[in-house]
N, C-alpha and C positions, 0 to 999 in steps of 0.2 A: 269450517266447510272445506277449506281446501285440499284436506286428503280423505274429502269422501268418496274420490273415485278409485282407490287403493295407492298405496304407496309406491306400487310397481308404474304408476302415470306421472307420481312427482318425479321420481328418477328419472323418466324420460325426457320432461320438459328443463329440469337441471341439468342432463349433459348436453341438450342441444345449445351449438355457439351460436342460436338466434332466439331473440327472446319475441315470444308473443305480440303482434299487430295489435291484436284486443285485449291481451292483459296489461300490457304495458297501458292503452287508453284507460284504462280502470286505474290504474296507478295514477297514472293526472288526475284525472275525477277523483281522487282521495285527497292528493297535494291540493284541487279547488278547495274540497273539503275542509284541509287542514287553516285553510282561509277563515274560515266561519266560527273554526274554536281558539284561536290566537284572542288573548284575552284583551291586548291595549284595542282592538277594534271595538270599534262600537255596535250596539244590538241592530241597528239599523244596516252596517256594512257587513254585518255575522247575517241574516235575514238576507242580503243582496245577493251573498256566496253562495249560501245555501238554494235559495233560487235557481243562482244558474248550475250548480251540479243538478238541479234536479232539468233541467231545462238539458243541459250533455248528456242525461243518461237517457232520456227519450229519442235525442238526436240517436244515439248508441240501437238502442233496440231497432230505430227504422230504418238506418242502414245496416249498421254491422251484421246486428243479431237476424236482421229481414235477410243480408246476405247469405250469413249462414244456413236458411232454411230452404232457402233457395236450392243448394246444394241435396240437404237433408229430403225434403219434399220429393224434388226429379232423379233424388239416387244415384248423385253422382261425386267421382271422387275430389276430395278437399284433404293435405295434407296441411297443418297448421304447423308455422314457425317452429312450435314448440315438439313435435314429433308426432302430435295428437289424430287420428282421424276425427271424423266428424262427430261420431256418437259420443265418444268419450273428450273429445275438445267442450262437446255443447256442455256435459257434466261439469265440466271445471269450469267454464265460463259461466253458467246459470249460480253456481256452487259462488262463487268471487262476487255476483252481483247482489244474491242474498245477504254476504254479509255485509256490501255496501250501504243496499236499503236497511238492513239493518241501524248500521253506525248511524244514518242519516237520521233516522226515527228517534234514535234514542238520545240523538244532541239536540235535535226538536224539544223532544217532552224534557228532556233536564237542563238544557242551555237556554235555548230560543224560551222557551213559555215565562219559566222566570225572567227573562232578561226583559220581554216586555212588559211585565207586570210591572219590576222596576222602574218603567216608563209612566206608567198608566195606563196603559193598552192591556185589554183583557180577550182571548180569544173565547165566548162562551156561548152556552148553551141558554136555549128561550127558557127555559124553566127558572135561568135565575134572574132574567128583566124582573122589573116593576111591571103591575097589570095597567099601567099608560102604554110603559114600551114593549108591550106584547102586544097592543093595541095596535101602536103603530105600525108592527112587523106585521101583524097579521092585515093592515089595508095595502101596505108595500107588496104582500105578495098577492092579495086580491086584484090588484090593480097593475101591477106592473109586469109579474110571474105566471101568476095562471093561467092567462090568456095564451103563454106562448109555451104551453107543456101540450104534448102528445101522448098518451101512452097510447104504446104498440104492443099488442096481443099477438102472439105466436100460439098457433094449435093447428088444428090439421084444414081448417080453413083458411086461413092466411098465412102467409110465407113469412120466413124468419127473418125482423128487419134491420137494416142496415144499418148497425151501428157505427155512430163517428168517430176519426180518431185522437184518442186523448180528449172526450169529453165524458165528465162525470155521471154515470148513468145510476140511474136507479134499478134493479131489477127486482118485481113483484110479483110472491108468488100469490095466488086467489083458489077461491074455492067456490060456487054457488052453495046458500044456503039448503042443506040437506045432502048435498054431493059426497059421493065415496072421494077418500083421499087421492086416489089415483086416478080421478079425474080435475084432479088442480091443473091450471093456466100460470104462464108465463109471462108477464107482461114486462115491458121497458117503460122508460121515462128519460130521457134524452133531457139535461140542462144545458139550455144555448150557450155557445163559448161568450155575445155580446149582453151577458147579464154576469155584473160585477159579481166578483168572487168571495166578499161580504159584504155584508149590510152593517152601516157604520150608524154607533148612538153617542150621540154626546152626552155624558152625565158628570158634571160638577166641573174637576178640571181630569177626568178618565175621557179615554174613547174604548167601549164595548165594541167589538166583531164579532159578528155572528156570522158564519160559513152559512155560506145561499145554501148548501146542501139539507142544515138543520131546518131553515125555515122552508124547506118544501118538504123535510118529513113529519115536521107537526103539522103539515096539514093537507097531506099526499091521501088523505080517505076521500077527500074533496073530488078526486079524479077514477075512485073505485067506488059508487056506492051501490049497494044491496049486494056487494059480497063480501066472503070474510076473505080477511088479508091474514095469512100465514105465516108470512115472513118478508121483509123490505132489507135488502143489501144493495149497498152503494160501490160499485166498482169501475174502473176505466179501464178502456183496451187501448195498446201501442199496436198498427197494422205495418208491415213492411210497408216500407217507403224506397226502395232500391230498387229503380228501372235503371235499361240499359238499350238506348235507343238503336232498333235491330235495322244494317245494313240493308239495302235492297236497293234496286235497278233506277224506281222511280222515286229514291229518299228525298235528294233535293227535293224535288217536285213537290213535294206535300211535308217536308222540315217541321214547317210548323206546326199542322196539323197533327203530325208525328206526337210532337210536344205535348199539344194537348191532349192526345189522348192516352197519354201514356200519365197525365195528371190525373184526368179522372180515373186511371182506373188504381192511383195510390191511394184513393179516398176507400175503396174496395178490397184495399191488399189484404194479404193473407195475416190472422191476427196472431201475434208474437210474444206477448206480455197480458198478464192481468193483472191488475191491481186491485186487491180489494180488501173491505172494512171485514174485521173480526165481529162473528155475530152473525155471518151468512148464511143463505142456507143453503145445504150442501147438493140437496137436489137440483138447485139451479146451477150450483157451480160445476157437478159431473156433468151438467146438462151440456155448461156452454165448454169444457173439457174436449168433449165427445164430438158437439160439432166442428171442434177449432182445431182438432187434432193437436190437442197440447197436452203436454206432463205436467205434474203437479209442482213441476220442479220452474216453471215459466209462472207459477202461482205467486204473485208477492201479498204478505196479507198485513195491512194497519193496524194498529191498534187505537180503539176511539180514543184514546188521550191524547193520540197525532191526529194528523189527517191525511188526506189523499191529493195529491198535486201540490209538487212545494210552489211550482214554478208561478200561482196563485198569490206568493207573499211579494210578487211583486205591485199589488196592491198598495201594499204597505209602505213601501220603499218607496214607491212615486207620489205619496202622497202628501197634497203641499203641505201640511202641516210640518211634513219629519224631513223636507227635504234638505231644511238648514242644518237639520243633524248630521250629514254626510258629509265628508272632508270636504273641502271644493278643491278642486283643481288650479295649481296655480298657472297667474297668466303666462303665457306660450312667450320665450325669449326669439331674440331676433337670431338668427343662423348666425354662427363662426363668421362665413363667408359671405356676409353679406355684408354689402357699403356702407359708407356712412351717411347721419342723415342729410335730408335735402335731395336725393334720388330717386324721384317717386316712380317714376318713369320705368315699370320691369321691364319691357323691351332694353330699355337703356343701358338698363343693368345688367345685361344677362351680357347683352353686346364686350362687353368689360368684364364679366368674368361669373365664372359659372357658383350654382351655391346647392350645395348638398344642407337637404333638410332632414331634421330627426323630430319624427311627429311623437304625442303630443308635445315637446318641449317647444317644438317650434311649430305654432299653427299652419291650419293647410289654407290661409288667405292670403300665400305668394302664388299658389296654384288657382284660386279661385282669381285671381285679379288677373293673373295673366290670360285665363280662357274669357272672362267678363271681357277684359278691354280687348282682345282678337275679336269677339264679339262685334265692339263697334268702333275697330279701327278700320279705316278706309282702303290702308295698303295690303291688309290680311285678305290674300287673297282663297285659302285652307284652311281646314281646320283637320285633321284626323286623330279619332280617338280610339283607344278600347275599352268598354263597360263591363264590370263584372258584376258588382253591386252595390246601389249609390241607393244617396239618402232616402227618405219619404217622400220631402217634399226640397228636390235638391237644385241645388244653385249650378250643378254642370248643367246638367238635361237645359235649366231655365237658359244659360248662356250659349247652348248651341241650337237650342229654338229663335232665339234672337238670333244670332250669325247666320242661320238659313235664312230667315226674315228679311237682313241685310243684303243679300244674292251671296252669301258667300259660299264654297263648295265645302260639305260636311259629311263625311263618312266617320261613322260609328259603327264599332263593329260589337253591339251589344247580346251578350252569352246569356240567351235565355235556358241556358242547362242550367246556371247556378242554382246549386242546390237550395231545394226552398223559399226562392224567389222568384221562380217561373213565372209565377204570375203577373208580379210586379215589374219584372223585368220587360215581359211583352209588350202589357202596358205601354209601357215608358218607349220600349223600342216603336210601336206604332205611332205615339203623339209625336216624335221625330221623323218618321216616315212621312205622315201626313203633311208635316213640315215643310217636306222637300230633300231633307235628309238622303244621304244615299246609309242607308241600313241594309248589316246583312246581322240574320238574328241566328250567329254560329254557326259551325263548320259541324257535318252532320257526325263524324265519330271522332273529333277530339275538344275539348271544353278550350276556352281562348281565355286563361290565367294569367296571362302578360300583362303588366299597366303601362300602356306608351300612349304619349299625344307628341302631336308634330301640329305644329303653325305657322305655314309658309305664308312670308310676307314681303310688300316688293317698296325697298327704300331707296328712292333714288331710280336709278338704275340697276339696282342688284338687288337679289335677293337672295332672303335670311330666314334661315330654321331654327325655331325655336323647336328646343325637346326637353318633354319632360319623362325620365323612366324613374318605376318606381318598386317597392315590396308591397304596400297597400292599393285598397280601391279608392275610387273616385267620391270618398262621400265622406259628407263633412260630419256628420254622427260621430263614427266609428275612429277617425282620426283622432277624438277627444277621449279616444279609450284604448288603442290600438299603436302601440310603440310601430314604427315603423321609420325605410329609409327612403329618401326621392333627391333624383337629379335634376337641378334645371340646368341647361346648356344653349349652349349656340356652337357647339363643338363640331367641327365639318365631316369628322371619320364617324363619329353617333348619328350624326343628322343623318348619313350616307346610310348606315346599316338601318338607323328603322323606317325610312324613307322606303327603302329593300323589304323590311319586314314588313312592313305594311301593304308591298305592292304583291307578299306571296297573299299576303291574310284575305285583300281584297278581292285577288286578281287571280287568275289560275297559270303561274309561273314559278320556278325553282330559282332559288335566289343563288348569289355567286355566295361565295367565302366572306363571310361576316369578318370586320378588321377587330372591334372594340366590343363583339355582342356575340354572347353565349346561349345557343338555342334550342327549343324543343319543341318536338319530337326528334329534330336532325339527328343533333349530336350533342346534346348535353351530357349524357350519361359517359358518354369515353372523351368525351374532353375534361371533364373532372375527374377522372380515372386515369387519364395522361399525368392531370396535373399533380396526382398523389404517388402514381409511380416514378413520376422525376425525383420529389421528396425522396422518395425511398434510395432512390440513385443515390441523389448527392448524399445521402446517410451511411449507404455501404462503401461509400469513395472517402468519408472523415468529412464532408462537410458540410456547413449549416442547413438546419433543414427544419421547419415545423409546418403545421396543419394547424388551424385556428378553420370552424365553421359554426354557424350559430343558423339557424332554422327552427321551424316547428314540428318536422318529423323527419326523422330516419328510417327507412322502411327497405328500401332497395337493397336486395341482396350482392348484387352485384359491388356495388358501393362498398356495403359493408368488409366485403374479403379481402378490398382493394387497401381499405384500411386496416386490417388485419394484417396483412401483408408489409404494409409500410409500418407498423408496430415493431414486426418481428423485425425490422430492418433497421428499427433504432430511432425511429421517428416520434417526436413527439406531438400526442396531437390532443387538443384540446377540443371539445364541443358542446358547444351550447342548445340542449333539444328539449324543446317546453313541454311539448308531449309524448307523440308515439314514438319510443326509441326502442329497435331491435339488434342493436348491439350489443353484444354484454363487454364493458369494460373490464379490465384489472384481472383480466383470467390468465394465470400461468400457463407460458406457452404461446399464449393468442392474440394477448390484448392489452400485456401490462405495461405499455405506453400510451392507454387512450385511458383518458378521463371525460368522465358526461355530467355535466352539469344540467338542472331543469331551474331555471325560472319564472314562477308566480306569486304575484301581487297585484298591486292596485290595476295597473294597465295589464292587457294582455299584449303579452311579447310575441310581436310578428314579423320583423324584420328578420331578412336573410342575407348572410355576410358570409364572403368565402372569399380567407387568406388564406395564402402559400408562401412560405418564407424564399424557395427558389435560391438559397446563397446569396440572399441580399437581394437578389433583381426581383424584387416581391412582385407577386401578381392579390389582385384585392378587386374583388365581385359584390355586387349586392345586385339584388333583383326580387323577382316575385315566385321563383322555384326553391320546393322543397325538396327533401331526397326520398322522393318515394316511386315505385314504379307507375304510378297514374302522373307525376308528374313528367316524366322523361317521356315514356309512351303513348300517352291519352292525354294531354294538353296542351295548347302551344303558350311556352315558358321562354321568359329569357332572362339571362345574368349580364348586368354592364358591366367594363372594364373601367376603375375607378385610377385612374392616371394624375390627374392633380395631386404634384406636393403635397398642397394644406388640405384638400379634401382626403387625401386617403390618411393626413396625421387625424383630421376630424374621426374618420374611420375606428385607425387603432385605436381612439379615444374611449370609445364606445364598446370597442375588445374588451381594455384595459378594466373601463368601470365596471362593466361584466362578471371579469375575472375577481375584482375586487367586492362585491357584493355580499354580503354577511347577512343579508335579513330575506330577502325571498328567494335565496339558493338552496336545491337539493339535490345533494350528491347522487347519484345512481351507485348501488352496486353490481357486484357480479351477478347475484343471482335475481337484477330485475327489481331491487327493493331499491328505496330512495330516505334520504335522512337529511333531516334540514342542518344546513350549513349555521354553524351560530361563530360569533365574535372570540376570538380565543382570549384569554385572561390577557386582561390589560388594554384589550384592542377596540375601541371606538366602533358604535354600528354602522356601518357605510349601504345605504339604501339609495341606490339606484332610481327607484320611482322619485325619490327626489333632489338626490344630485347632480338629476342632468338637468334640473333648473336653477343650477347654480354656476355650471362649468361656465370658467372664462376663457378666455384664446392664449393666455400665456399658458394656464397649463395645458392645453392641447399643443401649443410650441413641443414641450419639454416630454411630450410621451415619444418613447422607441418603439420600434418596429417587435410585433412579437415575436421572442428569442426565445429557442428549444430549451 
């Protein structure tokens, strides 16, 4: 598919020196992909993979692709990274997707199906139960199913109805007996997302799945009767999901309100995608075409030996039977920097010396214990946090419902923009309001992506701030999945800047000059552009000089040239970018001192690391900013200045084993394509997801500073 839009648009997007925002995300979404067909995995971890590409690519459709139409829709102009306007970017983008769903279908039916069989697990159709276990599907959906189906009739007495998004629908066409053809009806059928995604049978030592889809179309006449049914196609719609909360006079004023309405009306958005089962019929599908203002090119179509929604096998994957099949996770080591035992005391410890954690390898139960006991210490007389997004049912929110309870003074400043947690996030932010909490639920046009907590406490006569800054959120789920980096301190120049940061985020004040803390919207974007044109400096002057940064996207053009720049000046620079990356390395002329590295496996890699070699006097950041332009201009972000010795050797540790990596690295090329990094003859595999639960502190001793 990809030079279906003529040759003369490949050539455009190959000489442009920035590579595509949304092809490059499709290029991750393949590296997940490539997760699912690595053969030492097991069918249950190939099943998990596969899930969540399908789970990114709907993410993909409700913003990206809902962005783009957005453009497309109100006619207005969009130039793509790649030189494309809008018409001819949507062709190669829609063109890249099909052959994704493609790939995905097709390691379904010839990877996935066999590989459960091999299990015992059969995914089938009611025809081939026993007449017991057809029995029983058919009182399950008697009893549990039919009650709660609707069909909805569309004709010219009733309005076309609201379909949900990303839920499996039915759509049926009818006839009354005797009626001319062209007076057939259109009906829906709506399957509720809280009705399991098969229907599981035990037989011998197998377990049958039967997709809830089949057992409502053996017995879908049940909800048509005394007409003829023409045709039954099973398809799902992706609606934009892309708002953008519009300034005005009285925004505070009604913030919230704003919020909600801007939720309901993504349940309503404009439809973006179809998905649908081979066998359909076409008069419905030009039908819904016509109303939805879509191409046939936004058409994806199944084939019944697949099925429709991967993100469904997560089912399968949660289910206690097969959960002992999945690797487990080994237990979380204690930090480099942490004391020895007998110090239970975190205040204590922190008093004495600071400890950089790297999640999963090191649990987040130094963070949970420190917020727990400020909870119910007597001297804590603060608490101040930022929420972006925490667990379900989380142990922060629970220990600063207790600290209110306590009388202790608690400001959270929880981002109900997070995307796709709106809801949950309100929630959560109102059970702490109610509390006594002082809550503000975001800042009306930028998202609040910083992690910092401060806990003033009064010992003695003095008092002591506890801080902790981070690259992850506050929630203990995601920490067991989610490589990430966190500071705890009692450090007086840290305390000083978010003590600062906190009083712009709360308070309506312009803070002084940050000593130890790198900011945004301020100035993060030319303060990393300072620190990459110094590089360049000491590079044209003969001396040392490198760029080491690890993130999850690269986006910011600005960034990009600054790097470009320091290339051509002799710089070497190294990066680590898991996903969207829109640089092209290794081009003559441009760029052939950057290499890009992506990283995926077991955990997903979300930590942000930003060294500067600086001629020795290294400078070394980590925080919760990526390089992209919503992160500099539309978020408040920060990077801490990582000054300890042994904490910033822990650091280049984490460079190093990076760099060293042979099993879940893929090199990027120039033109935007990625190749998996493999062990070269004679070379031992070095896997990261699990040698950071083995590093000791002497070899973090003995690692150097990254050298050009």
């Amino acid at each position: 598919m990809k030079l279906a839009i003529g040759d003369k648009y490949e050539s455009i997007i190959q000489k442009s020196d920035l590579v595509s925002r949304d092809l490059s995300w499709l290029k991750f979404n393949e590296r997940v992909l490539d997760q699912s067909k690595k053969e030492q995995r097991t069918i249950f971890e190939k099943l998990k993979f596969l899930a969540i590409t399908a789970s990114n690519l709907d993410e993909f459709f409700m913003i990206r692709v809902g962005s783009l139409y957005n453009y497309l829709d109100y006619e207005k102009e969009r130039v793509d990274y790649s030189g494309l306007r809008e018409e001819p970017f949507k062709s190669r983008l829609m063109g890249e997707c099909q052959d994704f769903h493609t790939d995905q279908h097709n390691h379904f039916v010839n990877v996935i199906l066999p590989g459960l069989d091999k299990e015992g697990i059969s995914l089938c159709n009611i025809t081939k139960l026993t007449q017991p276990e057809q029995e029983k599907v058919h009182s399950y959906f008697i009893k549990a199913i039919y009650p709660m189906l609707t069909p909805m009739v569309y004709d010219g007495y009733r309005t076309f109805p609201i379909l949900m998004n990303k839920l499996l629908v039915f759509g049926v066409v009818t006839t009354s007996p005797g009626e001319r053809q062209d007076m057939r009806k259109l009906s829906f059928v709506q399957i509720p997302a809280n009705i399991p995604r098969f229907f599981e049978i035990e037989r011998d030592n197998s377990l049958l799945l039967i997709p809830i889809e089949e057992v409502i179309r053996e017995n879908i006449i049940s909800l048509f009767r005394n007409v003829e049914i023409e045709a039954i196609s099973l398809f799902r719609i992706t609606r934009n999901g892309d708002f953008t909360l519009e300034e005005s006079e009285d925004m505070d004023a009604n913030f919230l309100e704003e919020v909600k309405r801007k939720l309901m009306e993504r349940k309503t958005g404009r439809v973006v995608r179809i998905e649908i089962e081979e066998g359909y019929s076409k008069w419905m599908l030009n039908s819904l075409l016509e109303r939805w203002n879509l191409k046939i090119d936004s058409v994806f179509k199944v084939k019944r030996a697949s099925m429709l929604d991967f993100t469904g096998l997560w089912q399968i994957v949660g289910n206690r039977k097969f959960r002992d099949r999945l690797p487990q996770i080994p237990e979380p080591v204690k930090p480099l920097s942490y004391p020895e035992e007998g110090m239970a005391d975190i205040f204590e410890v922190l008093k004495q010396k600071d400890i950089l954690l790297h999640h999963p390898y090191n649990n987040i139960d130094s963070i949970l214990d420190l917020v727990e006991k400020a909870a119910e210490d007597p001297g804590v007389m603060a608490i101040k946090m930022t929420l972006y997004r925490v667990a379900k049912d989380s142990q922060i929110t629970k220990a600063l419902l207790k600290a209110a309870e306590n009388g202790k003074h608690v400001s959270v400043l929880f981002e109900v923009k997070a995307r796709f947690d709106e809801e949950n996030n309100i929630r959560e932010a109102k059970k702490l309001q109610k509390a006594g909490c002082f809550v503000i639920y975001g800042i009306s046009h930028l998202k609040t992506h910083t992690k910092l907590l401060l806990i003033v406490k009064k010992e003695d006569w003095e008092i002591t701030r506890y801080v902790h800054l981070g690259s992850g959120n506050y929630n203990e789920d995601t920490a067991r999945l989610y490589t990430d980096i966190g500071l705890l301190t009692t450090n007086e120049t840290l305390a000083n800047d978010v003590s600062e940061f906190f009083n712009v985020i709360t308070g309506h004040s312009m803070p002084h000059q940050y000593k130890n803390l790198i900011t945004a919207p301020r100035d993060m974007r030319n303060q990393l552009i300072e620190f990459v044109e110094q590089e360049a400096e000491n590079a044209r002057n003969g001396l040392p000089s490198g760029v080491f940064i690890k993130v999850n996207s690269l986006e910011d053009s600005e960034i990009i040239y600054a790097l470009y720049r320091a290339s051509q000046s002799g710089v070497t620079i190294k990066l680590i970018i898991r996903g969207i990356c829109c640089i092209r390395p290794g081009r003559a002329g441009l760029s052939e001192k950057i290499e890009v590295l992506s990283i995926v496996g077991d955990f997903l890699e979300h930590s942000r690391i930003y060294h500067f070699h600086n001629n020795g006097l290294t400078r070394t950041y980590a925080g919760s900013a990526d390089m992209m332009v919503r992160s500099f201009d539309k978020r408040l972000e920060s990077l801490f200045k990582v000054e300890s010795p042994l904490l910033e050797k822990q650091l280049m540790n984490i460079i190093a084993y990076n760099l060293r990596d042979n099993v879940n690295t893929y090199v990027m090329q120039e033109d935007g394509s990625y190749l998996l990094k493999k062990p070269a003859d004679g070379e031992a595999e070095f896997n990261i997801h699990k040698e950071f639960f083995r590093v000791d502190s002497e070899e973090v001793m003995r690692v150097e500073l990254v050298k050009p």
